[in-house]
C-alpha positions as CSV (number, residue, x, y, z in Angstrom):
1,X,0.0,0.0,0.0
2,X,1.4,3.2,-1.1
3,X,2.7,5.7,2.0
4,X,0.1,8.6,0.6
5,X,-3.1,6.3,0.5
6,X,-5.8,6.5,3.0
7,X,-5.1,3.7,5.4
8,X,-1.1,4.0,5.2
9,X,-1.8,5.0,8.8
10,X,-3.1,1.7,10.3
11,X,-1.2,-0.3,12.2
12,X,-0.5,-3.6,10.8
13,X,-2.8,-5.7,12.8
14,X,-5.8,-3.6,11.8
15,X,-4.8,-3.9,8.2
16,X,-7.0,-6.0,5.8
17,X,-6.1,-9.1,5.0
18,X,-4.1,-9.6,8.0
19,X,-6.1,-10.3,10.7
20,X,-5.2,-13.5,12.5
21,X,-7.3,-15.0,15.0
22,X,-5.6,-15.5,18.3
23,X,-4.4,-19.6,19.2
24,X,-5.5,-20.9,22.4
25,X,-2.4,-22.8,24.3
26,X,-4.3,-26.2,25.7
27,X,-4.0,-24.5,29.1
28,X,-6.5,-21.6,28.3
29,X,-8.6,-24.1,26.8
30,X,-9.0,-26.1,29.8
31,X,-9.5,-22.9,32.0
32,X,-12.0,-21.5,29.3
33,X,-14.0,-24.9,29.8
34,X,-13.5,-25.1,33.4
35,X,-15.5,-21.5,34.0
36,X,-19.0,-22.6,33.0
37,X,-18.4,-25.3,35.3
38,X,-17.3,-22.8,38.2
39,X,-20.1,-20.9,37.4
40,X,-22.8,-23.5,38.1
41,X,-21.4,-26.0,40.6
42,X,-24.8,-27.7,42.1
43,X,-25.4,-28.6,38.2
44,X,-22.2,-29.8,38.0
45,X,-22.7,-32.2,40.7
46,X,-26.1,-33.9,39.8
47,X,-24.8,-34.5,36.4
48,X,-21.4,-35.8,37.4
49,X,-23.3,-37.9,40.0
50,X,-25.1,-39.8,37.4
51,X,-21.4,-40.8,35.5
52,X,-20.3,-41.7,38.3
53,X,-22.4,-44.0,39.7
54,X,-22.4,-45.8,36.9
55,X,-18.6,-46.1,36.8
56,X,-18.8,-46.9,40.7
57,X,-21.4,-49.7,39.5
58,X,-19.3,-51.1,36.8
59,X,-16.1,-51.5,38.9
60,X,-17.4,-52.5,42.3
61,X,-19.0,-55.4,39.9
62,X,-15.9,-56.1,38.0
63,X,-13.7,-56.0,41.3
64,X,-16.1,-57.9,43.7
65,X,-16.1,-60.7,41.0
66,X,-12.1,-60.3,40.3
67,X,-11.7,-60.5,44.6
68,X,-14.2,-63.2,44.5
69,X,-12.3,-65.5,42.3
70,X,-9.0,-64.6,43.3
71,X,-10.3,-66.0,46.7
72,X,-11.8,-69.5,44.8
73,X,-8.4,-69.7,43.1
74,X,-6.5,-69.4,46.1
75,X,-8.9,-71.8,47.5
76,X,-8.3,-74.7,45.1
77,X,-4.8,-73.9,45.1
78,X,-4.5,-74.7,49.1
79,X,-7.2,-77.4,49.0
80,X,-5.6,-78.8,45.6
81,X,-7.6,-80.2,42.5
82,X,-6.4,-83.7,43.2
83,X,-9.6,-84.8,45.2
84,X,-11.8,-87.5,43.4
85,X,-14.8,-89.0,45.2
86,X,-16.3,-92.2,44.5
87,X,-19.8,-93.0,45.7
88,X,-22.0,-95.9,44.5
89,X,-24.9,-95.6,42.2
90,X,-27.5,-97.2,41.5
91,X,-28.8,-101.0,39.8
92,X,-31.2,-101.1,36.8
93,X,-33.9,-102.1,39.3
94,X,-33.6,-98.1,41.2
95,X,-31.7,-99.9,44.3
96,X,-29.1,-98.8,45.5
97,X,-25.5,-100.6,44.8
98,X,-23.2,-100.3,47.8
99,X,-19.7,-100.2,47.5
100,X,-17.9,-103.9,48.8
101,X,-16.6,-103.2,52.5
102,X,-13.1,-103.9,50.9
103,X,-13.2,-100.7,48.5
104,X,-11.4,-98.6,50.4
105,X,-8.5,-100.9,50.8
106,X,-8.3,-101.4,47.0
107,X,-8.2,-98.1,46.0
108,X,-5.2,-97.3,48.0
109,X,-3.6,-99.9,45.6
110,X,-3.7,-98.1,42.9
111,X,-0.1,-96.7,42.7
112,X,-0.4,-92.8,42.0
113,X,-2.9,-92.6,44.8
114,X,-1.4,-90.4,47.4
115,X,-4.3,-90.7,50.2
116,X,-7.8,-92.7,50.5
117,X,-10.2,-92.3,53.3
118,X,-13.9,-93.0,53.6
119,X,-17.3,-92.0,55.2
120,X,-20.7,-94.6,55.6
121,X,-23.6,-93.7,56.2
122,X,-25.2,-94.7,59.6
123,X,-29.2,-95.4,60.3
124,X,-29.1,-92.9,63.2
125,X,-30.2,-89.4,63.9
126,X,-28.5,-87.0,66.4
127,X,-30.2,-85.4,69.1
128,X,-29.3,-82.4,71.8
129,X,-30.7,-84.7,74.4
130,X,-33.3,-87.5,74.5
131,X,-36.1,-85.2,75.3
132,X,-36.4,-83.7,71.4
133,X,-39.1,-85.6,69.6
134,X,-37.9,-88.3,67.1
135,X,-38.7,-86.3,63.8
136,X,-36.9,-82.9,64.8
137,X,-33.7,-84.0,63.3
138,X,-32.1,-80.9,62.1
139,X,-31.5,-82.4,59.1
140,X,-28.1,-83.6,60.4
141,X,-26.2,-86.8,58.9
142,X,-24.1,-89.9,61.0
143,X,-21.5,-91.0,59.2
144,X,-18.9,-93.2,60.3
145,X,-15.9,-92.1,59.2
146,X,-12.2,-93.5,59.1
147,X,-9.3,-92.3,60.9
148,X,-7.6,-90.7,58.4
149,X,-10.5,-89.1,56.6
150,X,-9.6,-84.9,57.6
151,X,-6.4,-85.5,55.7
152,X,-8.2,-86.4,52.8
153,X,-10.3,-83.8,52.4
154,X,-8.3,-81.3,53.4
155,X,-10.4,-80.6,56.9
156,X,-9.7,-78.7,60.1
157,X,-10.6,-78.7,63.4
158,X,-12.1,-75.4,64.4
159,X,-12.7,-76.5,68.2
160,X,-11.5,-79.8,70.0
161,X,-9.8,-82.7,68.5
162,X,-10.1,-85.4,65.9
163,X,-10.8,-88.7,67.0
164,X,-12.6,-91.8,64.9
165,X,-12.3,-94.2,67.2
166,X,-13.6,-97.4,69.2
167,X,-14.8,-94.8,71.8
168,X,-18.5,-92.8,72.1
169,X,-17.2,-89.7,71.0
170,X,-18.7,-87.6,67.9
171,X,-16.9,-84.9,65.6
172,X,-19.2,-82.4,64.4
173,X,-19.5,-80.3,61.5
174,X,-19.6,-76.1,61.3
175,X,-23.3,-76.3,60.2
176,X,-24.0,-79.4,62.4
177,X,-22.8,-78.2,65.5
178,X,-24.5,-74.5,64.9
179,X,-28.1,-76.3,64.7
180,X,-27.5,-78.6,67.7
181,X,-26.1,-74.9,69.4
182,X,-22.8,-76.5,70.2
183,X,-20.2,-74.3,70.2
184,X,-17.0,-76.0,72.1
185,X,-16.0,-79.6,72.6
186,X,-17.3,-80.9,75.3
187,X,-21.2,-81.3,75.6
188,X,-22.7,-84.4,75.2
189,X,-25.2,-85.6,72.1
190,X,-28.3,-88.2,72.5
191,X,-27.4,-90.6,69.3
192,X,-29.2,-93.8,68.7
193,X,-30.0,-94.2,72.5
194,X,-26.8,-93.6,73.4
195,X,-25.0,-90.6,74.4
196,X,-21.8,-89.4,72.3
197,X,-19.3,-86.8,74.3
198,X,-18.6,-83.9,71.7
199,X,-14.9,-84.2,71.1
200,X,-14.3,-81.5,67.8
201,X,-16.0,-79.5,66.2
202,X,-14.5,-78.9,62.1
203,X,-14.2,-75.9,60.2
204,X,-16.5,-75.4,57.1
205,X,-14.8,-78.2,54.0
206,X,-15.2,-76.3,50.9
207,X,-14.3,-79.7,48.8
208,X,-16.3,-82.0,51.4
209,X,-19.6,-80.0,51.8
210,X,-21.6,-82.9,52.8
211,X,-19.3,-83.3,55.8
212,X,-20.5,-79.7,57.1
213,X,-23.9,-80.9,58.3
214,X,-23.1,-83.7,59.7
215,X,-22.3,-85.9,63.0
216,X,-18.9,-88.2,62.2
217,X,-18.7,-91.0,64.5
218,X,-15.6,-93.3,64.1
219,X,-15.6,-96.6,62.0
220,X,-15.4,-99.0,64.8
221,X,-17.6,-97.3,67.0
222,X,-20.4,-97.0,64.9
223,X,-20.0,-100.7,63.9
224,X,-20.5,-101.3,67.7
225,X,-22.7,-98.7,69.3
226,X,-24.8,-97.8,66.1
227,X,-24.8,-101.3,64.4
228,X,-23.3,-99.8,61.3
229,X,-22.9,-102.5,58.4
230,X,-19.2,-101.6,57.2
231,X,-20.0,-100.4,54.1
232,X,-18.4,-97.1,52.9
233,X,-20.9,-94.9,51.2
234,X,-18.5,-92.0,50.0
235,X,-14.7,-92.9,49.1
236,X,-12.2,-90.0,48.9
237,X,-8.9,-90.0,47.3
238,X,-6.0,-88.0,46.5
239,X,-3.9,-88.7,43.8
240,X,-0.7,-86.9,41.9
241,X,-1.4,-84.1,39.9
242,X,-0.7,-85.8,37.1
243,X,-2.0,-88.6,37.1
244,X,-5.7,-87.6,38.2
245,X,-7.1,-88.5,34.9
246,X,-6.0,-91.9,34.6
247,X,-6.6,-92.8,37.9
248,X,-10.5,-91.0,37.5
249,X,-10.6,-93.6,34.5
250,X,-10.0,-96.7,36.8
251,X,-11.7,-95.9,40.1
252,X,-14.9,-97.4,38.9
253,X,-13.8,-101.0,38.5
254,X,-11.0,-100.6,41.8
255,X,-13.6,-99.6,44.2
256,X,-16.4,-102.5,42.4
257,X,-14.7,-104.8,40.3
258,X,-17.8,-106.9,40.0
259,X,-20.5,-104.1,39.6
260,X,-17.9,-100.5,38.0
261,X,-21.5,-99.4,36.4
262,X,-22.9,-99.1,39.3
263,X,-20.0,-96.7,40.5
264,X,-20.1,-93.1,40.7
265,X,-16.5,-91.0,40.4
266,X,-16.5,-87.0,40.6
267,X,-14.2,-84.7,41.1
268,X,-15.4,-81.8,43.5
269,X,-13.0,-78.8,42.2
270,X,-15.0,-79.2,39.2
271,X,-18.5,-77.9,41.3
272,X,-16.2,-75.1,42.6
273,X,-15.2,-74.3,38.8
274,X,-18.7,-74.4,38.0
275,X,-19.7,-71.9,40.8
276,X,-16.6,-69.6,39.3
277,X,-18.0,-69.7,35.3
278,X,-21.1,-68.5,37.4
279,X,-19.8,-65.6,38.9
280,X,-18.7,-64.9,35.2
281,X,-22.5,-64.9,34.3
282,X,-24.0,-62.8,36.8
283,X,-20.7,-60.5,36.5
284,X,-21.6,-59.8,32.9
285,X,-25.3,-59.3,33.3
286,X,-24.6,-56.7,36.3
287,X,-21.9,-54.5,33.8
288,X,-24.8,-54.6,31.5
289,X,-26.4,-52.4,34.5
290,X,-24.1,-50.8,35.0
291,X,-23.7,-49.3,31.4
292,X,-27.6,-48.5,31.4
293,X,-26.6,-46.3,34.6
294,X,-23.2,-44.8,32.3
295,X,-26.0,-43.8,28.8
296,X,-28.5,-42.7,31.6
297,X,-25.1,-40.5,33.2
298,X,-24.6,-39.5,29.6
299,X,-27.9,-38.0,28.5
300,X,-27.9,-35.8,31.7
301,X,-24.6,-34.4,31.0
302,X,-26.1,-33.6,27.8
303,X,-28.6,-32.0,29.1
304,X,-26.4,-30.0,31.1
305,X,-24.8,-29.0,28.1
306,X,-27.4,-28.3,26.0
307,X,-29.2,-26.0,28.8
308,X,-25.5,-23.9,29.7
309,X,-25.7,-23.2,25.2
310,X,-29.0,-21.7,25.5
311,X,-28.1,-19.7,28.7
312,X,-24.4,-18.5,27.8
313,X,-25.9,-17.3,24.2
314,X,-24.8,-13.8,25.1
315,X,-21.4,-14.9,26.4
316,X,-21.0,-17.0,23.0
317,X,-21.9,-13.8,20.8
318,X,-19.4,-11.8,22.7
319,X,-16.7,-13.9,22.2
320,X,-17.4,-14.4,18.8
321,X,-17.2,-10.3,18.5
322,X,-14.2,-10.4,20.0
323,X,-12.8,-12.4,17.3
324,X,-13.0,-16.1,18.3
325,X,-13.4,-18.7,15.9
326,X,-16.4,-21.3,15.3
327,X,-13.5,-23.9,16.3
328,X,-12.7,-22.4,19.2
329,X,-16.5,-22.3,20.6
330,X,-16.8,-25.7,19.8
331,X,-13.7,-27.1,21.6
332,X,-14.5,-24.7,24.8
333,X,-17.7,-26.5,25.0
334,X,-16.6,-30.0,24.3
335,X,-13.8,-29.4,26.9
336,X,-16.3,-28.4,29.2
337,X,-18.2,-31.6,28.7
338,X,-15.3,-34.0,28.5
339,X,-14.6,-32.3,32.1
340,X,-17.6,-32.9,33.7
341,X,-17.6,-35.7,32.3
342,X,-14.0,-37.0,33.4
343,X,-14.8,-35.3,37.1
344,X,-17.6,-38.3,37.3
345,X,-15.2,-40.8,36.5
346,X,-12.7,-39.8,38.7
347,X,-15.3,-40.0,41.5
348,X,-17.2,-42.9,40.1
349,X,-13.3,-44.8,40.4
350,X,-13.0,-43.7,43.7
351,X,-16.2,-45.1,44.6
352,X,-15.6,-48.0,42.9
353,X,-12.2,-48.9,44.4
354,X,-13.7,-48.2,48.2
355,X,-16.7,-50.4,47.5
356,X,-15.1,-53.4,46.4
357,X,-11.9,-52.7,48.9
358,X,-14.9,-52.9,51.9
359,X,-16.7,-55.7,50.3
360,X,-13.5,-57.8,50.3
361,X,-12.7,-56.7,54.1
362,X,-16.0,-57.7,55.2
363,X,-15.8,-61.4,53.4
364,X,-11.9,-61.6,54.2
365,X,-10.8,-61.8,50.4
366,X,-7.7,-60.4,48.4
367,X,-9.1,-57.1,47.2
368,X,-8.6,-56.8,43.1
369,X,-9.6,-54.2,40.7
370,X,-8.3,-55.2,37.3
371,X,-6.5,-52.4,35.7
372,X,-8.4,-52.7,32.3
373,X,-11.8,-52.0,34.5
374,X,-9.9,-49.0,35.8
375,X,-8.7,-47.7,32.5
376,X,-12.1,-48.7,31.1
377,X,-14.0,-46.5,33.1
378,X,-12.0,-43.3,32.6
379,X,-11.8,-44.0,28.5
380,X,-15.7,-44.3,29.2
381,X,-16.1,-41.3,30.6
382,X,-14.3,-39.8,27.7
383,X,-15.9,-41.1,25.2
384,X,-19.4,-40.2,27.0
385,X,-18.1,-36.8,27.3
386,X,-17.4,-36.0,23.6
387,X,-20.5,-37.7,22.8
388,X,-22.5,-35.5,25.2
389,X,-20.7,-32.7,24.5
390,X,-20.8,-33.0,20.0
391,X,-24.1,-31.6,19.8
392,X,-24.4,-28.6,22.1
393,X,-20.5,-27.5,21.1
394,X,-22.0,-27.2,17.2
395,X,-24.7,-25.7,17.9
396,X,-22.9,-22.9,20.2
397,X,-20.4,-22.6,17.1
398,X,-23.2,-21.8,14.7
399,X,-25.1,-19.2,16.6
400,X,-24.6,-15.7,15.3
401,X,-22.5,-12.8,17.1
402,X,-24.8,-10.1,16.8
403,X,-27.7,-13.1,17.2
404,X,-25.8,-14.5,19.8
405,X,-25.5,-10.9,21.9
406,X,-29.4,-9.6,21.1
407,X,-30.3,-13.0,23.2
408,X,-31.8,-12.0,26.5
């Protein structure tokens, strides 16, 4: 432009043509979007409230399932997987087949059998004393059970001693002795007109369950005080790791050689697997919650963002007098979602994390929160927040300045 026109005057930055809009350093951004959350902070809690129980939801699910089978894990790893039971089955006639009296002596003969003890089942109910009428059972087995039968199943004694004995003494089990009101060795029982002196009482036997409810009385005392017929009615044996399949395979026709159809074999870490591909199941069904609560989180920061367009209009128009961009509207309210958002998660984390840290205190397990849940819930929250925040940032980009600044 020549010196003696009519704008040779202007500075440089008033000039046409060279007006330059001014760049906003990612720091002013976040402080631009973090005003209209200043501004309004009741709002800002209600809607973050919403993202963040649903992130709270999602990992207090994830982790109490990820405690609860780090605890089943760490179960079968101290009981072991090497536990097999055999119990008999049935004939073609519906009667039952019991196992030879011998059967316990010939499974130990099987060479990678580490351990083999046994229970039978005795005609006899259990009474606190002989005053309780006949039919008020309690629902409470007799078993006669061998001497070596705890370490076997991996059981302990949570009061008392073991004894399976000649001698009128019972062992009873956690649920047992909590029906009968038993809670130290010592009392006496009413059993088959006869009374049994209390002499343990056993912790709960995650692999033995059946043992839990009921009265174990030893072999040979059962044979002569209860008139028990020798007979075992549940076999248990341990056998090396590696060599659990073969021996599952030839169990059958050890513990019945004459009858191995009529022979049941299981293996009880395999009910305890079961109970684990469960948790799975309900674990997936709660997340699925969990992300109704996270869309239902989403459409009120929406909302939230939506109602701050329509009251800020004026603010908007100013800004855009002031020179700033379309792109710049729309990232300052898209920050300002994404924040709101991300202040949800944060919280809903926190939440998370404590719930599942006290739920694991109070049921005495490991506490785990998997680091993908963790990392899943913040990229959530992000991904909810641009979402949320798409719509009202373009429509705050396309209002017009002097539009913008006649809004009331």
């Amino acid at each position: 432009m020549s010196r003696s026109g009519p704008g040779w005057f202007r500075p440089a930055w008033l000039r046409p043509g060279r007006v330059r809009p001014a760049r906003l350093r990612p720091a002013d951004v976040v402080r631009v979007g973090g005003a209209g959350l200043r501004a309004h902070p009741l709002r800002v809690f209600l809607s973050t409230f919403g993202i963040a129980v649903g992130i709270a939801a999602m990992l207090s699910v994830v982790g109490i399932a990820s405690s609860s089978r780090a605890e089943l894990d760490a179960a079968l790893q101290r009981l072991g997987t090497n536990l097999l039971t055999v119990t008999p089955g049935k004939t073609l006639t519906g009667e039952p087949a019991p196992l030879p009296a011998d059967a316990v002596a010939m499974v130990r003969r099987v060479s990678p059998v580490t351990a083999a003890s046994a229970t039978g089942t005795v005609r006899a109910a259990v009474y606190r004393n002989e005053f309780i009428p006949t039919g008020e059972t309690g629902s409470i087995a007799v078993l006669a059970a061998q001497p070596d039968l705890l370490g076997a199943v991996g059981g302990r004694l949570s009061a008392g001693r073991w004894t399976a004995g000649d001698l009128p003494t019972v062992v009873l089990g956690a649920i047992a002795a909590d029906r009968l009101g038993i809670r130290h060795a010592g009392p006496r029982v009413w059993l088959r007109g006869t009374w049994f002196g209390v002499a343990g009482i056993l912790d709960r036997v995650p692999l033995a369950p059946e043992l839990d409810t009921a009265a174990l009385v030893g072999w040979a005392a059962a044979e002569h005080y209860l008139a028990f017929d020798g007979h075992p009615t549940m076999i248990y044996t341990r056998s090396v790791e590696s060599q659990v399949e073969a021996v599952r395979a030839v169990l059958a026709r050890t513990a019945n050689p004459a009858d191995p159809q009529d022979v049941r074999v299981s293996r009880p870490s395999d009910a305890l697997a079961a109970q684990r591909a469960t948790g799975y199941t309900l674990g997936a069904q709660l997340i699925g919650l969990a992300a109704v609560a996270l869309l239902v989180g989403g459409i009120g920061v929406a909302n939230t963002m939506v109602i701050s367009v329509l009251e800020r209009r004026s603010e908007v128009g100013l800004r855009r007098a002031l020179g700033a961009t379309r792109g710049q509207i729309r990232v300052q309210f898209l920050v300002e979602s994404l924040l709101l958002s991300l202040l949800g998660g944060v919280a809903g984390t926190a939440l998370g994390i404590a719930a599942t840290a006290a739920f694991a205190a109070y049921k005495h397990w490991p506490t785990v929160v998997p680091a993908w849940s963790t990392a899943g819930g913040i990229g959530a929250t992000v991904v909810i927040g641009t979402l949320a925040g798409l719509y009202p940032a373009m429509r705050a980009a396309r209002l017009a300045p002097t539009e913008a600044l006649a809004a009331p």
